[in-house]
N, C-alpha and C positions, 0 to 999 in steps of 0.2 A: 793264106797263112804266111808269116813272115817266121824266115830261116836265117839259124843265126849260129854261124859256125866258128867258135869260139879258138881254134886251131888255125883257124887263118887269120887271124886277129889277138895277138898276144897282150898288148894294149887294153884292146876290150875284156878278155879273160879276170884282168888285174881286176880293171873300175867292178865288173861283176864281184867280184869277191870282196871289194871292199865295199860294198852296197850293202852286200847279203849280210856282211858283217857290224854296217851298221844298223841294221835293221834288226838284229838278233839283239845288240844291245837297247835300241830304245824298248825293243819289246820287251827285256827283261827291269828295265829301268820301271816301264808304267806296271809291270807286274808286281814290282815291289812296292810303288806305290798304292796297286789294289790292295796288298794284303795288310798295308798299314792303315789304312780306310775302311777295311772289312774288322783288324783286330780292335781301331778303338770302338768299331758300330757293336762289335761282341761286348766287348769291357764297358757301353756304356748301359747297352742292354741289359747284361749281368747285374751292375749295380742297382739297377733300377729295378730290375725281381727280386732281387737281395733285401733292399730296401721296403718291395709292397709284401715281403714275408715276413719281414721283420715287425711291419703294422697288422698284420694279419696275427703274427702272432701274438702281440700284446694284447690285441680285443679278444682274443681265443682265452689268453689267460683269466681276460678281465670277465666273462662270460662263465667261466668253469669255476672262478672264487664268488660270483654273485649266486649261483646254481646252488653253489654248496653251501653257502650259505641260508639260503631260505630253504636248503633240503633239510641241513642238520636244525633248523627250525621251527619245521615242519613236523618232523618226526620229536621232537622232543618238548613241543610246548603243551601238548596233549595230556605227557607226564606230570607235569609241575602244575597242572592247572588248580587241583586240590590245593597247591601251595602257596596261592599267587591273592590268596586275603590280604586286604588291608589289615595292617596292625599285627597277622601271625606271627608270633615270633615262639621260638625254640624253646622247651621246656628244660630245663636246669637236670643235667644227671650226675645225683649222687654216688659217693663211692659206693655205699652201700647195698647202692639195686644194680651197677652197675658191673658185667662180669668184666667189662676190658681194661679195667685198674689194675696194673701192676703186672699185665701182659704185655710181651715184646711187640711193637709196631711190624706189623709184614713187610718184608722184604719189596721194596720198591725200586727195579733200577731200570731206567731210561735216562731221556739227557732233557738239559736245561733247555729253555729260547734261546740259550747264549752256545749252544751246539756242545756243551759239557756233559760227559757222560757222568751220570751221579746214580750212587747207591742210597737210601734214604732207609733206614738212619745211620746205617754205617758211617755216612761220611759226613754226620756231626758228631761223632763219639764226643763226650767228654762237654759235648754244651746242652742246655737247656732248649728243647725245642718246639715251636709252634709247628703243626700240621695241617692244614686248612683241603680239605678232599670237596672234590666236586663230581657227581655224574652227569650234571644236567648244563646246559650251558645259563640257564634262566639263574641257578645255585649261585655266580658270579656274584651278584650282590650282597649276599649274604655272607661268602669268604671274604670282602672287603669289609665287613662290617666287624670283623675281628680282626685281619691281617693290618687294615691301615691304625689303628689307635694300638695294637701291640708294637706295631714300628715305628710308632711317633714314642715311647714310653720306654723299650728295649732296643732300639733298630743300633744305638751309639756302642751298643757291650760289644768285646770279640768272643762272650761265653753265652752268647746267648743269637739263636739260627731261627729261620722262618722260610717255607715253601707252603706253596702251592698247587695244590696238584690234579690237573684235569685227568679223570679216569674216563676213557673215552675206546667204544667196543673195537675190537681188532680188525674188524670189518672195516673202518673208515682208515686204516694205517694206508690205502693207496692215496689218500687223500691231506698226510701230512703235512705236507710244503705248505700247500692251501690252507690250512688250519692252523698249522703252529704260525703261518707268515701273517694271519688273521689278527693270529694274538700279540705277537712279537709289537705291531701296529699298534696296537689297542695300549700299549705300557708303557711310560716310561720304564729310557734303557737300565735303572736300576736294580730294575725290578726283574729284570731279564734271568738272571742266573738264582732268582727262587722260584720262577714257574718250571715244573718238571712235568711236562706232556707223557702220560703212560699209556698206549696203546695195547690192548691186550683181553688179559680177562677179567674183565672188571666185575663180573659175578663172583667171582673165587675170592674179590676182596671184599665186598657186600656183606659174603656171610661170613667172612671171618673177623668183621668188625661187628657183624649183626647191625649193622645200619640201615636206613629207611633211603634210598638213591632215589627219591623226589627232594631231597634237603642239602644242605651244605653241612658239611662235619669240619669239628675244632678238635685236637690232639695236640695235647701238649704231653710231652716229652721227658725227660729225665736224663740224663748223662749218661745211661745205660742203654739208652732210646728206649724204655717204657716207660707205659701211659699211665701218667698218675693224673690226669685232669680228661674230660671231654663234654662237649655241647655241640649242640645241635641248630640249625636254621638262622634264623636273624642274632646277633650281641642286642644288649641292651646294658643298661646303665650298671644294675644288679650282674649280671653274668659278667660283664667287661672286671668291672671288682675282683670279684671271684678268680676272674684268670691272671690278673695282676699279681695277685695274692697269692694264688698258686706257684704262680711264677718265682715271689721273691723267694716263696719259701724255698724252692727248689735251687736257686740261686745259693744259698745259704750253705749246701751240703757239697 
């Protein structure tokens, strides 16, 4: 073994310490460099699970609104299927057979497509108003078939209001985003702040309209918000009349 007596040699003592001392600094030198090699290998790591979560979770989303939709499909084409003749359309309700003429409209408050919390009809007081009720999603066409030619005809008055209203069981309110975000898609944006999505009990408003929920319902309004006009299921040439007419009169007072 070779001996190295560093007390007989003060010279040598120095060059040792000034070894050990460079040696100390390259070590810390390429040390630094590891950790600046290890942090961008993390950061680039990171972005790049960030990134396949991020695609993971769009298909998760796009999965969970295709599911719900041929759930709430599923379950509900079964209903309407009595409704879905060619040519059925809504039978004409007179004042006279009718009890819900000149009944107040029940109390409706949820919020618009447009994220507006709205009370119906409180918060058309003083205007003339169409109500268009849906339970089914298949009902869709048949609230257009009164909604669109009442808003080609009144859509210009500031005294005269129109909603839309899907009544849809409280059981699916985990499922709102997915459904209102369904519909919001489905509309021009103008249309956005007359569909009012009610999540809830839509039995309680069934019977208290006495309506048939395989159908689409029309309510028209009064400045008091009660219902001096109502039909049922498809418009037709004859009913469209009628609610026209309804309309100016009520217009007039």
């Amino acid at each position: 073994m070779f001996d190295f007596d560093p007390d007989s040699d003060p010279d040598a003592l120095q060059g040792s310490r000034a070894g050990s001392d460079a040696g100390t600094e390259v070590f810390l030198t390429c040390k630094k460099h590891a950790q600046r090699v290890h942090n961008l290998m993390t950061g680039a790591y990171m972005k790049k699970n960030i990134a396949k979560n991020r695609a993971n979770s769009s298909r998760m989303f796009g999965c969970l609104f295709a599911a719900a939709m041929i759930f709430l499909t599923a379950v509900s084409a079964p209903l309407y299927a009595a409704d879905a003749e060619p040519g059925k359309k809504g039978a004409a309700m007179q004042e006279s057979d009718n009890p819900n003429i000149g009944k107040k409209f029940p109390i409706v408050s949820a919020k618009t497509l447009e994220g507006q919390e709205t009370i119906i009809p409180d918060d058309a007081e003083g205007k003339v108003v169409l109500v268009c009720v849906a339970f089914l999603r298949e009902s869709q066409s048949q609230l257009d078939s009164w909604l669109n030619p009442f808003y080609e005809k009144f859509g210009s008055r500031d005294d005269v209001m129109f909603y839309e209203i899907p009544m849809i069981s409280g059981g699916y309110k985990f499922m709102k985003l997915i459904i209102d975000g369904g519909m919001r898609g489905g509309l021009p944006q103008f249309k956005h702040k007359h569909v009012v999505t009610m999540y809830g009990d839509v039995q309680s408003y069934q019977e208290a309209l006495g309506v048939d929920p395989t159908k689409g319902h029309a309510f028209l309004l009064d400045r008091e918000g009660r219902i001096r006009w109502q039909e049922q299921g498809f418009s037709n040439e004859e009913t469209r009349s009628s609610l026209f007419a309804a309309t100016e009169e009520l217009l007039k007072k």
